[in-house]
VOMISE-491810 format. One record per residue (C-alpha): residue in three letters; z, x, y. Coordinates in steps of 0.1 Angstrom, whole numbers, padded with zeros to 4 digits, always signed. Layout:
<nodes>
ALAZXY ...
</nodes>
This chain:
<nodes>
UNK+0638+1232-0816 UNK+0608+1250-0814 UNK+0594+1280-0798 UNK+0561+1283-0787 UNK+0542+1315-0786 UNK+0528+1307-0753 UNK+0548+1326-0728 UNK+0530+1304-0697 UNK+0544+1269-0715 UNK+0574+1257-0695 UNK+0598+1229-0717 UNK+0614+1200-0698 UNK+0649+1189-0716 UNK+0660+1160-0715 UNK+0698+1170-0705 UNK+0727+1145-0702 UNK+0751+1148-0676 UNK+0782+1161-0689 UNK+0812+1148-0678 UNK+0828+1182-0663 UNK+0797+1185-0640 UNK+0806+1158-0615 UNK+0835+1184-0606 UNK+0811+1205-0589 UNK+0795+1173-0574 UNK+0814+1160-0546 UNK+0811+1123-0550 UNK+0834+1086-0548 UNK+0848+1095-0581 UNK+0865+1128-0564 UNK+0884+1100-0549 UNK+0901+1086-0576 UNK+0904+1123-0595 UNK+0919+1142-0567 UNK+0951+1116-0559 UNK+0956+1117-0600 UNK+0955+1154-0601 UNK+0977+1159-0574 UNK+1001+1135-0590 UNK+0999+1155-0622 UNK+1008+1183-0602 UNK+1034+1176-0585 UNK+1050+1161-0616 UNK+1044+1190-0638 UNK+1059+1213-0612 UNK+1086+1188-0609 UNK+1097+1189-0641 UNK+1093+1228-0653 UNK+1117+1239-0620 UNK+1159+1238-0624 UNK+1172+1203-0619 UNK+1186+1207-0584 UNK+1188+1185-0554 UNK+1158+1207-0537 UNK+1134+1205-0563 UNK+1115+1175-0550 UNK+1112+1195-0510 UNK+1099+1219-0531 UNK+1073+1201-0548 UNK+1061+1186-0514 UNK+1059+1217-0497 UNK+1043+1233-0524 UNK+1019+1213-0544 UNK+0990+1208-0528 UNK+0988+1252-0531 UNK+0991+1246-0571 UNK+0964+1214-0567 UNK+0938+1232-0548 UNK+0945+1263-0566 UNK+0937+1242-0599 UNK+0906+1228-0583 UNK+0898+1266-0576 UNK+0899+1276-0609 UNK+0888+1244-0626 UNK+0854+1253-0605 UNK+0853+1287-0621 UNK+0853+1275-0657 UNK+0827+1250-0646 UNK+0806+1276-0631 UNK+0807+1297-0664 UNK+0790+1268-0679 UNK+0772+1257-0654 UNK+0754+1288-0653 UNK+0757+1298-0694 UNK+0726+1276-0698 UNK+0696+1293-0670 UNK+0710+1331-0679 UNK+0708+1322-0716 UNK+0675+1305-0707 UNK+0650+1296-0737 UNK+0648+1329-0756 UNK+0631+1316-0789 UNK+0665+1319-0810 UNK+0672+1288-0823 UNK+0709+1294-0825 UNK+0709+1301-0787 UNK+0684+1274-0778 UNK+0708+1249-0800 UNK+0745+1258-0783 UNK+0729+1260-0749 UNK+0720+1222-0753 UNK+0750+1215-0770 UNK+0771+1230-0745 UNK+0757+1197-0717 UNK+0757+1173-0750 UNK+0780+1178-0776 UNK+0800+1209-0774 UNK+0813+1203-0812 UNK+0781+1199-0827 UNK+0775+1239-0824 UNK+0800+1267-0830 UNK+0786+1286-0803 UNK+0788+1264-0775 UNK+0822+1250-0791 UNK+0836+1284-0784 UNK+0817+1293-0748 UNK+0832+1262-0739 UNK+0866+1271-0750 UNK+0864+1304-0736 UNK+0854+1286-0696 UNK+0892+1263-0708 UNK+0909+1294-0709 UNK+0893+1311-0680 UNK+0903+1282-0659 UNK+0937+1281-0675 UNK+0946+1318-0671 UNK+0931+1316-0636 UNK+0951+1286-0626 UNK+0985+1307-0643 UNK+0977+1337-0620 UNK+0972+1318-0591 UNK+1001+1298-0596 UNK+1025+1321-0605 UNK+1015+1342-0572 UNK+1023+1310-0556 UNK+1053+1304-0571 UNK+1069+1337-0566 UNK+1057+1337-0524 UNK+1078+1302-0530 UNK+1109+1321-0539 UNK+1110+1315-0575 UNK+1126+1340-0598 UNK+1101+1360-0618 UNK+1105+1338-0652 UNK+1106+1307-0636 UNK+1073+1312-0619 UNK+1058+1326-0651 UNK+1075+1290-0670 UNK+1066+1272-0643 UNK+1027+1285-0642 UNK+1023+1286-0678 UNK+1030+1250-0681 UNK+1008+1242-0654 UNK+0980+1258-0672 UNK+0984+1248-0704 UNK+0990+1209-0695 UNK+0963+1206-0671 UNK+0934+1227-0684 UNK+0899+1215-0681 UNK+0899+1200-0714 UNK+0867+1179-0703 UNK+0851+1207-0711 UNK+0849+1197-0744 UNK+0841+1162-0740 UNK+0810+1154-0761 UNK+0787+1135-0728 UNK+0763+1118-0757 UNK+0789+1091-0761 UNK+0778+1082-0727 UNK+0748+1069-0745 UNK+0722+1077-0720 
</nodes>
């Protein structure tokens, strides 16, 4: 890329829709993510509590907390890199300029925008643990269960779209 020693030129990028941006776009496709999420949910709580004869009143009672809570912090990683891009802005560092593009097009083709979007995965993911252990333990889970139970919930469902390269869209 290249920098222009005009500081009154403004630059136009072409930038591809990535994938994890239609989650802070309400749209029809929210309709088909949200039931799958929820049934995700519910099946990962499901299966991290005690097999007992309560465990699926508990999962009805309590799942759509854990689903909006994931939605909640799914929206906080996506912010992070939804708004990466105008703070880092064009500075004239090539290495910048390259991972801020990458982060939108290809998240593997750049180290640095490999990493910021890791780092907005783990935000969401230690975001959606807090919030769900918080919600477990209100619940009246034991203190390891609701840790078990929210660090499975994290890890499994992650916003690992992060990372999906939009370019294969081929636009």
């Amino acid at each position: 890329m290249q920098h222009s020693k005009n500081k009154n030129e403004i630059k136009l990028y072409s930038v591809i829709c990535p994938i994890w941006f239609l989650m802070l776009m309400p749209s029809w496709q929210s309709l088909l993510i949200f039931p799958v999420n929820y049934i995700i949910d519910t099946a990962v709580t499901f299966f991290t509590l005690p097999k007992s004869e309560k465990r699926w009143s508990f999962c009805k009672r309590h799942t759509w907390k854990v689903f909006i809570a994931g939605l909640a912090a799914d929206l906080a990683g996506g912010l992070l890199l939804f708004l990466a891009v105008p703070v880092a802005g064009d500075t004239g560092i090539e290495w910048v300029d390259d991972a801020m593009i990458a982060i939108y097009g290809n998240p593997f083709s750049d180290y640095v925008a490999l990493a910021v979007c890791s780092a907005a995965i783990i935000v969401a993911a230690f975001l959606t643990y807090l919030i769900d252990k918080r919600i477990f333990l209100k619940a009246g889970l034991t203190i390891r269960q609701a840790k078990k139970s929210a660090i499975i919930l994290a890890v499994i469902t992650a916003p690992y779209l992060f990372l999906f390269p939009s370019e294969l869209l081929g636009t």
